[in-house]
mmCIF file as Biopython writes it, N, C-alpha, C and O atoms, coordinates in Angstrom:
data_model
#
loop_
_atom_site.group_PDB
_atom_site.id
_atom_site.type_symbol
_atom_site.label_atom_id
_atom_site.label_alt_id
_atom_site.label_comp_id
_atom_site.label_asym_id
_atom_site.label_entity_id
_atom_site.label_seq_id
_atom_site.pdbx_PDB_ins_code
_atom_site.Cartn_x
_atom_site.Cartn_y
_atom_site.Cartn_z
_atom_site.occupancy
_atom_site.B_iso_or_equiv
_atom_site.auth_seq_id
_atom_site.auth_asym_id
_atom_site.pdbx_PDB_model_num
ATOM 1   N N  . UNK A ? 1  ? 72.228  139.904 167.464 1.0 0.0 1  A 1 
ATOM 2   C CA . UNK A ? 1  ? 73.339  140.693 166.966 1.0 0.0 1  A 1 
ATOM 3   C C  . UNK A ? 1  ? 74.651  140.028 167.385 1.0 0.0 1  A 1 
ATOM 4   O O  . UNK A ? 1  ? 74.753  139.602 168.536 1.0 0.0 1  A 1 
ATOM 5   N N  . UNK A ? 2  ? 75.800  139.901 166.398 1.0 0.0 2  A 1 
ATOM 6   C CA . UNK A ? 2  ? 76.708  139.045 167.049 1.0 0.0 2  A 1 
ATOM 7   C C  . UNK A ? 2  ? 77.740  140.197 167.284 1.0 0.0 2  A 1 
ATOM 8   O O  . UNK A ? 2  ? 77.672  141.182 166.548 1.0 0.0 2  A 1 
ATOM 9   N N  . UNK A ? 3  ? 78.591  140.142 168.161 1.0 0.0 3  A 1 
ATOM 10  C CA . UNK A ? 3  ? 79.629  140.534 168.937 1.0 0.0 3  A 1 
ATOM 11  C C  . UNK A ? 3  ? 80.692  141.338 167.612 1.0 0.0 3  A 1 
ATOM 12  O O  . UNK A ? 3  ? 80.679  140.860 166.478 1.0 0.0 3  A 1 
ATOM 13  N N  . UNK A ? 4  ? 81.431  142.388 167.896 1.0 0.0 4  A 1 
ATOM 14  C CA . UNK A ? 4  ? 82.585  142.528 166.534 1.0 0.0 4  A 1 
ATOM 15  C C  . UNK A ? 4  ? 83.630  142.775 167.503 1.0 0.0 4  A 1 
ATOM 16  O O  . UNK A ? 4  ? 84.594  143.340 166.987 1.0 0.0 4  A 1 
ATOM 17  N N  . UNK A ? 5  ? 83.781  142.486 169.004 1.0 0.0 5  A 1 
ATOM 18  C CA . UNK A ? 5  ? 85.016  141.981 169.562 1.0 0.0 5  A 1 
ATOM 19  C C  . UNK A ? 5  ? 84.452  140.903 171.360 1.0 0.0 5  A 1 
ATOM 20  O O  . UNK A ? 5  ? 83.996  141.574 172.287 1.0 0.0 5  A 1 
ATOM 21  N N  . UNK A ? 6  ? 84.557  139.752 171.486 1.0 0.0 6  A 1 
ATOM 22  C CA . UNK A ? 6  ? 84.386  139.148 172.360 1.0 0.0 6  A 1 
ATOM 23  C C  . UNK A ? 6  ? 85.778  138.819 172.977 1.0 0.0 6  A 1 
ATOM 24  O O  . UNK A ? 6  ? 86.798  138.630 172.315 1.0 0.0 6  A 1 
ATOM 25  N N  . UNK A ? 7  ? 85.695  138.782 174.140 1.0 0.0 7  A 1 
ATOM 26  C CA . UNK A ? 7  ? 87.084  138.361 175.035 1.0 0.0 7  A 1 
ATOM 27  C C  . UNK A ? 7  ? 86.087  137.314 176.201 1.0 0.0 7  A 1 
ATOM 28  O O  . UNK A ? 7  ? 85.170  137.456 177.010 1.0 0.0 7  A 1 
ATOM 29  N N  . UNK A ? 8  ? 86.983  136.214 175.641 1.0 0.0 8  A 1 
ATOM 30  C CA . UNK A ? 8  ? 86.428  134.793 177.102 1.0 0.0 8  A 1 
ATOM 31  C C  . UNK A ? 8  ? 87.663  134.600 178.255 1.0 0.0 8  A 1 
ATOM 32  O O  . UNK A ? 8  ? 88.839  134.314 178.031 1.0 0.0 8  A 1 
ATOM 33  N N  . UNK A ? 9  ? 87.012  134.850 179.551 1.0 0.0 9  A 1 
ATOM 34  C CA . UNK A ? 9  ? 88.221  134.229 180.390 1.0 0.0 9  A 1 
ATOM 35  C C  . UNK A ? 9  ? 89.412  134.393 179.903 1.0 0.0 9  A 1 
ATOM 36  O O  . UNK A ? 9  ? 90.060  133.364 179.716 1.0 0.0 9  A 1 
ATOM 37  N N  . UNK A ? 10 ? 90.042  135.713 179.560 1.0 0.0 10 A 1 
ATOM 38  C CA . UNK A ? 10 ? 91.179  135.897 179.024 1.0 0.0 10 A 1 
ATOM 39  C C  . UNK A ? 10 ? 91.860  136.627 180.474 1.0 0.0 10 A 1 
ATOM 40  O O  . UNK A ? 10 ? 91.516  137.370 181.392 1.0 0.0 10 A 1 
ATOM 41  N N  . UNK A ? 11 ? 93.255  135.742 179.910 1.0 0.0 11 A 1 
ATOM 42  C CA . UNK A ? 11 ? 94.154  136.127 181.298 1.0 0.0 11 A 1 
ATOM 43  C C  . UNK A ? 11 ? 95.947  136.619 180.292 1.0 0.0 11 A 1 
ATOM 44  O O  . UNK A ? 11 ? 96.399  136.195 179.229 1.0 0.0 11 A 1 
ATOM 45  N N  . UNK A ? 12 ? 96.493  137.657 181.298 1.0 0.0 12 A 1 
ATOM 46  C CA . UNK A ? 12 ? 97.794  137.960 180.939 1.0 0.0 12 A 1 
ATOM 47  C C  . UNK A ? 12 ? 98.367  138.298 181.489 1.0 0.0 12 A 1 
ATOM 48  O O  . UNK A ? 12 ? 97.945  139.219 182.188 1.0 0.0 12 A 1 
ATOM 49  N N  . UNK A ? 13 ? 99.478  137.967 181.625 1.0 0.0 13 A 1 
ATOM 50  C CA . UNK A ? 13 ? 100.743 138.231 182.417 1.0 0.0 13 A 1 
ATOM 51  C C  . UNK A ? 13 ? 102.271 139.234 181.887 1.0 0.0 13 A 1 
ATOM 52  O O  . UNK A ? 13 ? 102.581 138.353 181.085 1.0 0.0 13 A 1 
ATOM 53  N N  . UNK A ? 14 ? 103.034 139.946 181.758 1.0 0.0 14 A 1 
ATOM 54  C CA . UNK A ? 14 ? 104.236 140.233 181.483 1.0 0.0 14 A 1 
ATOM 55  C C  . UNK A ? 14 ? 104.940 140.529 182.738 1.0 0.0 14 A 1 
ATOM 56  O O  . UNK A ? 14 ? 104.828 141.313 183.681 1.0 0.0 14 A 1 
ATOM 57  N N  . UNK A ? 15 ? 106.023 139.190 182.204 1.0 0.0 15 A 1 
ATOM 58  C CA . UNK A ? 15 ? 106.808 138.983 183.377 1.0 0.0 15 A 1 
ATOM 59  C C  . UNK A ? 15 ? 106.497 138.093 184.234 1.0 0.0 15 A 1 
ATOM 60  O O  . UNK A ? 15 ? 106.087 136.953 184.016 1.0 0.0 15 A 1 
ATOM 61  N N  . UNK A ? 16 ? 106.824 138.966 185.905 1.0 0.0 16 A 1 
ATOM 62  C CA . UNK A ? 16 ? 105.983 138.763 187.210 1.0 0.0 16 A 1 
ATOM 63  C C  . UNK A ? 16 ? 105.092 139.029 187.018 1.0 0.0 16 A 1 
ATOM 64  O O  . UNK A ? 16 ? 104.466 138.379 187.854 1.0 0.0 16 A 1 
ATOM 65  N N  . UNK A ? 17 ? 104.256 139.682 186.368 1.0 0.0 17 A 1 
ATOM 66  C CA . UNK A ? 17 ? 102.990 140.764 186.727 1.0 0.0 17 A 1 
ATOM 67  C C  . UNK A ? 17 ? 102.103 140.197 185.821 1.0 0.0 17 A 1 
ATOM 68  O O  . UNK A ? 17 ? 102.406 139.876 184.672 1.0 0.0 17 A 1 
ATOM 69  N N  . UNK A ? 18 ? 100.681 140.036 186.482 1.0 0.0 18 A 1 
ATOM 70  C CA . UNK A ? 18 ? 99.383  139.366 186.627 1.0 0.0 18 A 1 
ATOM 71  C C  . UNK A ? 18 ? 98.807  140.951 185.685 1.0 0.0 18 A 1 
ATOM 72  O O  . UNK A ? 18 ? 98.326  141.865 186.356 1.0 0.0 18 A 1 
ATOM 73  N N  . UNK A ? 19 ? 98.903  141.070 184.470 1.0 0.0 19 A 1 
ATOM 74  C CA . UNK A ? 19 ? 97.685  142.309 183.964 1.0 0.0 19 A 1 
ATOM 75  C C  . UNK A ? 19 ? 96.439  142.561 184.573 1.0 0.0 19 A 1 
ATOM 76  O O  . UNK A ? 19 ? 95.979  143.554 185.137 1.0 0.0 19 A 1 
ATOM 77  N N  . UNK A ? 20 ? 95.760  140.832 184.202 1.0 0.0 20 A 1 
ATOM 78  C CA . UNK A ? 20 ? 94.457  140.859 184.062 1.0 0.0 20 A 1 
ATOM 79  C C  . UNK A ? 20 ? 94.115  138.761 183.835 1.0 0.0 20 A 1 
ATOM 80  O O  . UNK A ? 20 ? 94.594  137.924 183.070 1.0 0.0 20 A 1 
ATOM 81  N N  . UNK A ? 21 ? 93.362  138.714 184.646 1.0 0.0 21 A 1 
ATOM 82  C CA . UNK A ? 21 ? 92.541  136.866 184.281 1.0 0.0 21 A 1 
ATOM 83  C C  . UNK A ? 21 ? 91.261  137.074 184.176 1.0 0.0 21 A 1 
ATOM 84  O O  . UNK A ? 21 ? 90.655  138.131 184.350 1.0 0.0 21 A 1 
ATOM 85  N N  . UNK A ? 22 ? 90.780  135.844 183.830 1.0 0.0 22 A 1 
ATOM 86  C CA . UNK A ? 22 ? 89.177  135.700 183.364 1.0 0.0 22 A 1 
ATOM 87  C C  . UNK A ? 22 ? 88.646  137.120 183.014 1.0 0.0 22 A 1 
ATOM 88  O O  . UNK A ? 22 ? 87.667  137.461 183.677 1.0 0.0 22 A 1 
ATOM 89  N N  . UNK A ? 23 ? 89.128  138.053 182.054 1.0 0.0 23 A 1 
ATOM 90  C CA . UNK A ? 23 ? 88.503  139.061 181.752 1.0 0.0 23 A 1 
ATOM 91  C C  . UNK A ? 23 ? 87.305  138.572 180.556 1.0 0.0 23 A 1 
ATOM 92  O O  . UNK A ? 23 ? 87.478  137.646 179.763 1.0 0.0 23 A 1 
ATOM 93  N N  . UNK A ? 24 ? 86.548  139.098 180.610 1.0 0.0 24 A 1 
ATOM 94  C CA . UNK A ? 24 ? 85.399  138.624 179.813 1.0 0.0 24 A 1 
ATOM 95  C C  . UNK A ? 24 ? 84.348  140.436 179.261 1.0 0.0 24 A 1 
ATOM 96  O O  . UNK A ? 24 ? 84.013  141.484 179.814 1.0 0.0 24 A 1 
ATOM 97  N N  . UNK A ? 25 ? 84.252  139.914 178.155 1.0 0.0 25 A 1 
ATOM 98  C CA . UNK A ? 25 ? 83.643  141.304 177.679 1.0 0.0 25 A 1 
ATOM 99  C C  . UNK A ? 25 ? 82.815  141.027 176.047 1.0 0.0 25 A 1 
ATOM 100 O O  . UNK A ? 25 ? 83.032  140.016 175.380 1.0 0.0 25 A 1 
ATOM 101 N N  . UNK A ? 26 ? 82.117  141.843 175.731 1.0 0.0 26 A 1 
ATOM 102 C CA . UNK A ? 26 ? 82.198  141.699 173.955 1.0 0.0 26 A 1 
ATOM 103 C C  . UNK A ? 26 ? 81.524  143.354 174.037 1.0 0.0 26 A 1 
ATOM 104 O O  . UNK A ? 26 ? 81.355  144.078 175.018 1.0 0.0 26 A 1 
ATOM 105 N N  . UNK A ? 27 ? 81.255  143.570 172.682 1.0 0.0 27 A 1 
ATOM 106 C CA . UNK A ? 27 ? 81.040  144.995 172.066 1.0 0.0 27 A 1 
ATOM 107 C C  . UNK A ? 27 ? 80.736  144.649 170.611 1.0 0.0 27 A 1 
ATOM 108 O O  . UNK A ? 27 ? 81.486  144.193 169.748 1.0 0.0 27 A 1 
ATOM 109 N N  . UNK A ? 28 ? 79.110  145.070 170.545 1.0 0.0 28 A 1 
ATOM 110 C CA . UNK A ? 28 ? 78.281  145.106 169.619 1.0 0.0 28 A 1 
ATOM 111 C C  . UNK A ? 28 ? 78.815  146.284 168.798 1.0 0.0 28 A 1 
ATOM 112 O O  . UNK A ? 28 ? 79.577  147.170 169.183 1.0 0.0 28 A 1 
ATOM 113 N N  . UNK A ? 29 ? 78.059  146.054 167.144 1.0 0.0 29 A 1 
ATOM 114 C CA . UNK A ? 29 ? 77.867  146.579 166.250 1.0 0.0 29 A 1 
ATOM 115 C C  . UNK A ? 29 ? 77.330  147.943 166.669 1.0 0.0 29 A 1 
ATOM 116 O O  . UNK A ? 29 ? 76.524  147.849 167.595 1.0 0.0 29 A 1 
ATOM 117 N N  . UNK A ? 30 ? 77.615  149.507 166.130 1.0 0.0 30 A 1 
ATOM 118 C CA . UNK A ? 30 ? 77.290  150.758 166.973 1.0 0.0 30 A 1 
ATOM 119 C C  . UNK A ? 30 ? 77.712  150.598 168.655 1.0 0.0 30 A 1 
ATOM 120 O O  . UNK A ? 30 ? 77.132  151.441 169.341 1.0 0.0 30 A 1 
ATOM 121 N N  . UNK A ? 31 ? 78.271  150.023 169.135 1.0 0.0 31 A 1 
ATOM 122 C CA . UNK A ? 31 ? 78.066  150.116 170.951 1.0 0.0 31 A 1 
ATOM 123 C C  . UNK A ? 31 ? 79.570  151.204 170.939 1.0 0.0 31 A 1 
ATOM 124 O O  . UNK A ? 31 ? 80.443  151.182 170.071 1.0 0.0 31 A 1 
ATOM 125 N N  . UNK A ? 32 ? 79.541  151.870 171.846 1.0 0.0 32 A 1 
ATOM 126 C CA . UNK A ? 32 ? 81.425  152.326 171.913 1.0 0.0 32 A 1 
ATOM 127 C C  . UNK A ? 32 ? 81.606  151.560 173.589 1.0 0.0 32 A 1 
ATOM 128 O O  . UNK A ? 32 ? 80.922  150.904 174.374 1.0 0.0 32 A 1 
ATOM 129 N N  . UNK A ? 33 ? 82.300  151.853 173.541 1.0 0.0 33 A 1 
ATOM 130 C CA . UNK A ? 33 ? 83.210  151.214 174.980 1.0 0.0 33 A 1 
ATOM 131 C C  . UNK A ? 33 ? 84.368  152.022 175.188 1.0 0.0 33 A 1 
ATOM 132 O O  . UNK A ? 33 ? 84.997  152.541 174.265 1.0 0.0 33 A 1 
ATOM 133 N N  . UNK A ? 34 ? 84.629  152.121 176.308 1.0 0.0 34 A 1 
ATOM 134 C CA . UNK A ? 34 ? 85.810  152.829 177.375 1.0 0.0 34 A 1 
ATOM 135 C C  . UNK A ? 34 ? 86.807  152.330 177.449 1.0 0.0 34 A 1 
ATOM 136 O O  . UNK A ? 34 ? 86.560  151.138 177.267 1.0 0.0 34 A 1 
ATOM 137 N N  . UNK A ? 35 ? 88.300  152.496 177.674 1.0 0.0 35 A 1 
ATOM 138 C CA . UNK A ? 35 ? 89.084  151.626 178.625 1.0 0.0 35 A 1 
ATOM 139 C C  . UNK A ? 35 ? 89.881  152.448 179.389 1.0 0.0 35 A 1 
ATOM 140 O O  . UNK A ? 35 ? 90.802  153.094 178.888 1.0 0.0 35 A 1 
ATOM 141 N N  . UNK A ? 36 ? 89.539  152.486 180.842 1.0 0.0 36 A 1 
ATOM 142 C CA . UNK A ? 36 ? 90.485  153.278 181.909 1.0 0.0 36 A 1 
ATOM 143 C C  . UNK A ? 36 ? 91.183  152.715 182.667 1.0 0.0 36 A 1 
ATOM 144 O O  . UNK A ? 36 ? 90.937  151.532 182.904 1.0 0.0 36 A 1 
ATOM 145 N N  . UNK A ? 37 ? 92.315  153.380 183.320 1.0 0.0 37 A 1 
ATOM 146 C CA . UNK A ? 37 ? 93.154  152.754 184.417 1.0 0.0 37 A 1 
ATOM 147 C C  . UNK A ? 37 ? 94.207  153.279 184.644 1.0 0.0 37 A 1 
ATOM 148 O O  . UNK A ? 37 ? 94.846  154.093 183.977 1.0 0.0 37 A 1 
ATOM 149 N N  . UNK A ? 38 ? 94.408  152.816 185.602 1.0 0.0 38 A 1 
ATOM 150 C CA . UNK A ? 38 ? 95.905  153.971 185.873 1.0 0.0 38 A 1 
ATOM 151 C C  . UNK A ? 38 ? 97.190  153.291 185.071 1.0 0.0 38 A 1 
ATOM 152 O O  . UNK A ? 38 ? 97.157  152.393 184.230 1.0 0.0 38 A 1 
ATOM 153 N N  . UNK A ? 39 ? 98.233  153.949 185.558 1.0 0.0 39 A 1 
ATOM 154 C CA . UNK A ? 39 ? 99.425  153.768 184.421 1.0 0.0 39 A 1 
ATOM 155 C C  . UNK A ? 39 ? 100.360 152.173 185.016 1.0 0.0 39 A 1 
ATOM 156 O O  . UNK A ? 39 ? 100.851 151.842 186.095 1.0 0.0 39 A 1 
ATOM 157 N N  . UNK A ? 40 ? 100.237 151.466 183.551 1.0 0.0 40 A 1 
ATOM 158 C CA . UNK A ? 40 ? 100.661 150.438 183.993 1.0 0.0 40 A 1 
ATOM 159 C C  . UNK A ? 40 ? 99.753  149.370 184.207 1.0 0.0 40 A 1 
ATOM 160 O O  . UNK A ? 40 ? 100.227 148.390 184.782 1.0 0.0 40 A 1 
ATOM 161 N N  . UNK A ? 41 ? 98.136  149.317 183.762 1.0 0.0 41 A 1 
ATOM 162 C CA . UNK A ? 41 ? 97.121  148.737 184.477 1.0 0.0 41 A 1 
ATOM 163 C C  . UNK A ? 41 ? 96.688  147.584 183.227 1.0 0.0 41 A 1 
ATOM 164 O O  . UNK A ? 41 ? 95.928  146.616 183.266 1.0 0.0 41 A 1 
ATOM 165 N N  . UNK A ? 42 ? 97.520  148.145 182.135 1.0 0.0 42 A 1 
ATOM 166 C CA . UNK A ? 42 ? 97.428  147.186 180.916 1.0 0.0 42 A 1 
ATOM 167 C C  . UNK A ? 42 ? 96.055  147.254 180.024 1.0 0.0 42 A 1 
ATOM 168 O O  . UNK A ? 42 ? 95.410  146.336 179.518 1.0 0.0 42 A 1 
ATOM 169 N N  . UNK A ? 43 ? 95.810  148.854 180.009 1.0 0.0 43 A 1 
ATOM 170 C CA . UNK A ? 43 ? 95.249  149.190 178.994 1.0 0.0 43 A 1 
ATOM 171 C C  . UNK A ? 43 ? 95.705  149.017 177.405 1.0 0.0 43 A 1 
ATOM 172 O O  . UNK A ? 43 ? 94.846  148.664 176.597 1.0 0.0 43 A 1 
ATOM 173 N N  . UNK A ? 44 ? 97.198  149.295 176.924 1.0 0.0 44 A 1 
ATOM 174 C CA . UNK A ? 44 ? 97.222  149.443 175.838 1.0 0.0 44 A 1 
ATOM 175 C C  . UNK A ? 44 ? 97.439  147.665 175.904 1.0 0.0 44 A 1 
ATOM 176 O O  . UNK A ? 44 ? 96.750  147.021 175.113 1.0 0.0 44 A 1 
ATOM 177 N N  . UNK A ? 45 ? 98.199  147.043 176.656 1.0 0.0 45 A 1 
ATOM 178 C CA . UNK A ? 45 ? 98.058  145.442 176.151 1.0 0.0 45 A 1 
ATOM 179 C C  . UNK A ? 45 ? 96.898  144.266 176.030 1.0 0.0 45 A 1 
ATOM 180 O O  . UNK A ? 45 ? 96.957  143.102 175.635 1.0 0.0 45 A 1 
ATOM 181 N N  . UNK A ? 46 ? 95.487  145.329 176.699 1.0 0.0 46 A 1 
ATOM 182 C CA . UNK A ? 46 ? 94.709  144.478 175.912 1.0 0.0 46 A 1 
ATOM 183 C C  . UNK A ? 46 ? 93.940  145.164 174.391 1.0 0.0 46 A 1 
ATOM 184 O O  . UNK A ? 46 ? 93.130  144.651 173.619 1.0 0.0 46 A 1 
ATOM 185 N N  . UNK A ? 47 ? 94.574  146.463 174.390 1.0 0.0 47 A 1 
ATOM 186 C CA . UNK A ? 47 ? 93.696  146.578 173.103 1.0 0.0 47 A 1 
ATOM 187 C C  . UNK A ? 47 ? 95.370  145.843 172.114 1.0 0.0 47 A 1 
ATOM 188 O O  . UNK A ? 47 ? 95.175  145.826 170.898 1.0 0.0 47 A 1 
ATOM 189 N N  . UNK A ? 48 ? 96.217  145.530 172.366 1.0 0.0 48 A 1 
ATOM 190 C CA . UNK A ? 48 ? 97.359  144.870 171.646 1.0 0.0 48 A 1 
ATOM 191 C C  . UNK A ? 48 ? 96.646  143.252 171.460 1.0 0.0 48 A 1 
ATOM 192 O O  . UNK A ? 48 ? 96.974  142.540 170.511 1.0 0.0 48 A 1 
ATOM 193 N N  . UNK A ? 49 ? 95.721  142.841 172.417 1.0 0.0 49 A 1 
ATOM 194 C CA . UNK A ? 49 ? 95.666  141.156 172.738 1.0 0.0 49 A 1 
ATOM 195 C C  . UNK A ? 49 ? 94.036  141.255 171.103 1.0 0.0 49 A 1 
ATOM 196 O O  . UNK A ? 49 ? 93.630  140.306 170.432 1.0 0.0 49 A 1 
ATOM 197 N N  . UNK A ? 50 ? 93.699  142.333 171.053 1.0 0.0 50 A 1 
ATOM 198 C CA . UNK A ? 50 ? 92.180  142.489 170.348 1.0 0.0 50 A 1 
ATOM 199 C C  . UNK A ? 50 ? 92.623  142.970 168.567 1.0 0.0 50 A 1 
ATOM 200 O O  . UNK A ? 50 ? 91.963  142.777 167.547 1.0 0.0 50 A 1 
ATOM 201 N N  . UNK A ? 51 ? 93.988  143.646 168.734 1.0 0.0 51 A 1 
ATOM 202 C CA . UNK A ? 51 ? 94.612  143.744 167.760 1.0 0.0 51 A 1 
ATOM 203 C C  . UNK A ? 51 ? 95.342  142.482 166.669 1.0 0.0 51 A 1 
ATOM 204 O O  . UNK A ? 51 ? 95.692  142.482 165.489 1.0 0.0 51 A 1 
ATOM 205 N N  . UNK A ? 52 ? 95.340  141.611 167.619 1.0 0.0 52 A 1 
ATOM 206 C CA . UNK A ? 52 ? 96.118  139.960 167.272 1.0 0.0 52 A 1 
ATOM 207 C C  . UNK A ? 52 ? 98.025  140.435 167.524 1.0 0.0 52 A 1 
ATOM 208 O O  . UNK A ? 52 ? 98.924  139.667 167.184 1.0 0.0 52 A 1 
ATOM 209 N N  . UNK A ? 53 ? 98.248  141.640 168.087 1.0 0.0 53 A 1 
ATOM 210 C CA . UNK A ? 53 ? 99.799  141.650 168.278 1.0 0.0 53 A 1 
ATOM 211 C C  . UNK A ? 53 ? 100.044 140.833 169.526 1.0 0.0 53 A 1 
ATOM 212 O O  . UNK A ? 53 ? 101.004 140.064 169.477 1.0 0.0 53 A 1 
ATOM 213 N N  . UNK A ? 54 ? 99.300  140.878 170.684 1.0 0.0 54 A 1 
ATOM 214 C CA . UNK A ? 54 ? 99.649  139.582 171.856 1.0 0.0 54 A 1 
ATOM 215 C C  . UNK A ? 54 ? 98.713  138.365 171.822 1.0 0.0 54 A 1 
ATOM 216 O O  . UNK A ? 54 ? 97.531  138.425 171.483 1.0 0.0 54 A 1 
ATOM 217 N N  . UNK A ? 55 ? 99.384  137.217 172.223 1.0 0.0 55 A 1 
ATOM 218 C CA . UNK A ? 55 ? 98.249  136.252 172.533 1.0 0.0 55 A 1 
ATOM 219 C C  . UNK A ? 55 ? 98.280  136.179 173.480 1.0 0.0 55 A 1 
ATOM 220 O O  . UNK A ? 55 ? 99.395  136.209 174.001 1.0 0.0 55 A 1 
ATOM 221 N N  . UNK A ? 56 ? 96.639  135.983 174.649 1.0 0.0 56 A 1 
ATOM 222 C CA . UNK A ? 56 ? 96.461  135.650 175.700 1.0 0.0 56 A 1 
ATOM 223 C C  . UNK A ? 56 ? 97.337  134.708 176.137 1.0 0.0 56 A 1 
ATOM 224 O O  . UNK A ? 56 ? 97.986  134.129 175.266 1.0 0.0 56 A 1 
ATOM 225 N N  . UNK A ? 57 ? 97.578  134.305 177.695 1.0 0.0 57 A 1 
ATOM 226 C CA . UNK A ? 57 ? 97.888  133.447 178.341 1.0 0.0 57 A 1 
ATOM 227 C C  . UNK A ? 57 ? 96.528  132.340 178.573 1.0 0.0 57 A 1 
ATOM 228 O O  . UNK A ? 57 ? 96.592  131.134 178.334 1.0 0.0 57 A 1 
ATOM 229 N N  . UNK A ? 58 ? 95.647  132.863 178.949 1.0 0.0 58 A 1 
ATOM 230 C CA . UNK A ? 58 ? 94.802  131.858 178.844 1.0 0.0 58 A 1 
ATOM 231 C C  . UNK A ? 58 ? 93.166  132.595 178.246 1.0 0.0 58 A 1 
ATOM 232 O O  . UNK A ? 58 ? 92.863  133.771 178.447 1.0 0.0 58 A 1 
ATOM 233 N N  . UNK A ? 59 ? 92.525  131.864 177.708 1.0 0.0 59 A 1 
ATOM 234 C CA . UNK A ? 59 ? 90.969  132.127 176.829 1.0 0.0 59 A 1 
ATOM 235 C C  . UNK A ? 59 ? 91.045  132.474 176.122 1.0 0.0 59 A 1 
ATOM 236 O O  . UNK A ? 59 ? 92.144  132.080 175.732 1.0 0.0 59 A 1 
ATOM 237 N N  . UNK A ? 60 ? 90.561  133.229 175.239 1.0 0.0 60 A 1 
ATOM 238 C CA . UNK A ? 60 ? 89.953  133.412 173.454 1.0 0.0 60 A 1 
ATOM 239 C C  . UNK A ? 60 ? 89.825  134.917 173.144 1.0 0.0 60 A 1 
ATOM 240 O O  . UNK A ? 60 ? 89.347  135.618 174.036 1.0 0.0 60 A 1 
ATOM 241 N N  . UNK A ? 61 ? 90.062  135.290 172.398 1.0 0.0 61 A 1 
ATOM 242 C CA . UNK A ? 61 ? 89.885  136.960 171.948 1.0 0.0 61 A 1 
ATOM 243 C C  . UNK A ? 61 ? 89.623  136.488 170.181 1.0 0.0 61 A 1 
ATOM 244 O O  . UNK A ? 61 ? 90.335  135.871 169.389 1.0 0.0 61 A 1 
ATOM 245 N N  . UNK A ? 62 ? 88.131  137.173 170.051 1.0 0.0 62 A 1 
ATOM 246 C CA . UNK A ? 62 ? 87.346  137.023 168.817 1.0 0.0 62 A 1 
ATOM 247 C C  . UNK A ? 62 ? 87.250  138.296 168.235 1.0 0.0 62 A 1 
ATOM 248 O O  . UNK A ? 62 ? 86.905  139.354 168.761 1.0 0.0 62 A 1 
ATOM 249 N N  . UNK A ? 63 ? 87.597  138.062 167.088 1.0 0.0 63 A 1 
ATOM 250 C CA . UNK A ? 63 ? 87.456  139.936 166.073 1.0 0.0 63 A 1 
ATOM 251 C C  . UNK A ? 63 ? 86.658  139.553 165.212 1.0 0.0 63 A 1 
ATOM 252 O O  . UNK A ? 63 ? 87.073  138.481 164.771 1.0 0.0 63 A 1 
ATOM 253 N N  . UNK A ? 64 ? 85.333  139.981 164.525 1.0 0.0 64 A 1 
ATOM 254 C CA . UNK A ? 64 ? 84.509  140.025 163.701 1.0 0.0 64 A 1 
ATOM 255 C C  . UNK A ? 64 ? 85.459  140.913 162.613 1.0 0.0 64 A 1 
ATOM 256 O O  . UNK A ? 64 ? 85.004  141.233 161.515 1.0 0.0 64 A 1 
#
């Protein structure tokens, strides 16, 4: 089954501030997935990086 969102070693920054590096994930066809965190933890900027509105700083974000 192939992936309909993969994230490789994806890293981001705004600003000073380190979001998130080497995040790595994918999410199958039917699968749901979560995203929690406290405020500021850069929830909505990675579903922005899966959307194609940000590009990573560093690795790959794949949309089926």
């Amino acid at each position: 089954m192939t992936a309909l969102v993969a994230l490789a070693n994806v890293g981001l920054a705004v600003g000073r501030s380190e979001l998130f590096r080497d995040l790595s994930l994918s999410v199958q066809a039917r699968e749901w997935s979560g995203i929690r965190g406290a405020n500021g933890s850069g929830k909505t900027s990675l579903l922005r990086l899966v959307a194609g509105l940000l590009d990573p700083d560093a690795g790959d974000v794949l949309v089926d």
